[in-house]
C-alpha positions as a printed Julia matrix, in Angstrom:
79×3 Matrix{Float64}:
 -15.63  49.22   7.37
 -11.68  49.47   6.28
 -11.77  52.55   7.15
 -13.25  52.85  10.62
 -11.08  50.13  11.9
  -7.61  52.01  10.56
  -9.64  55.05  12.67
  -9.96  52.89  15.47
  -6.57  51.33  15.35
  -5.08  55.32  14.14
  -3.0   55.67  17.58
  -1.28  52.64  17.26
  -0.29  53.17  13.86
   0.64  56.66  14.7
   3.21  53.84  17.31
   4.02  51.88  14.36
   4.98  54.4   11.89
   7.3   56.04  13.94
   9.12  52.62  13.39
   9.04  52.9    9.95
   6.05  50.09   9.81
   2.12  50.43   9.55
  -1.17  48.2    9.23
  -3.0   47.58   5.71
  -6.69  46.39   5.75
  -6.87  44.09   3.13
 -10.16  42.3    3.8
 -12.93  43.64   6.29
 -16.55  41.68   6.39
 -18.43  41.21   9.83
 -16.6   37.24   9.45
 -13.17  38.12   8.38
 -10.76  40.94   8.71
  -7.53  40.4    7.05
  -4.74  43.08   7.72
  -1.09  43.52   6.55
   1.96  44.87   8.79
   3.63  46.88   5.67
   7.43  47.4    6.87
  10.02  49.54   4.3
  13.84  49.48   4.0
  14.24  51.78   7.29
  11.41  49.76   9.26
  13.1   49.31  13.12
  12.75  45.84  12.88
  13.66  44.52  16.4
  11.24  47.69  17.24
   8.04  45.18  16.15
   6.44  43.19  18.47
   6.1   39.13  17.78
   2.83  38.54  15.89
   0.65  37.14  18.23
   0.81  40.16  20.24
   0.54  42.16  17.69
  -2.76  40.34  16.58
  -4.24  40.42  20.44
  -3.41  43.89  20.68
  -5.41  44.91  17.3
  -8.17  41.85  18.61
  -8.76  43.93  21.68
  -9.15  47.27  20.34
 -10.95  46.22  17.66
 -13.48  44.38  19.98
 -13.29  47.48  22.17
 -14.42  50.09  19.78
 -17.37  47.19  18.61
 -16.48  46.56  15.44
 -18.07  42.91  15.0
 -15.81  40.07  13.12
 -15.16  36.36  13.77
 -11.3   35.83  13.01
  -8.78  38.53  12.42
  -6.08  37.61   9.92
  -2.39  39.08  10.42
  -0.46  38.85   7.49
   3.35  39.65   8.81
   6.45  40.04   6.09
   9.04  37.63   6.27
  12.01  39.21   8.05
């Protein structure tokens, strides 16, 4: 499942990287799916959007493509 939802979400990481950022699945059941912005050193950090956008925009496609969960979990870094 971890890695069909990274394929799903793929062209908005392709967004993300070119920030210097990216998503991590951590945890993926059909309950929970807990993911992980991962920024680095040269991460464009005013380039990443507020969290809760960030989790309704990964919600939605997510939903989109039919991959079935209850409650996604966005772990962001402490900037």
């Amino acid at each position: 499942m971890k890695e069909q939802i990274l394929e799903v979400l793929e062209p908005f990481r392709k967004t993300l990287q070119a920030d210097g950022a990216d998503l991590q699945v951590n945890n993926a059941d059909t309950q929970n799916i807990t993911m992980e912005l991962v920024v680095a050193d040269e991460t464009c950090l005013d380039c990443i959007v507020a969290k809760p956008i960030m989790s309704n925009i990964i919600e939605s496609q997510l939903k989109k493509s039919g991959i079935p969960f209850e409650q996604l979990n966005l772990v962001y870094p402490e900037f």
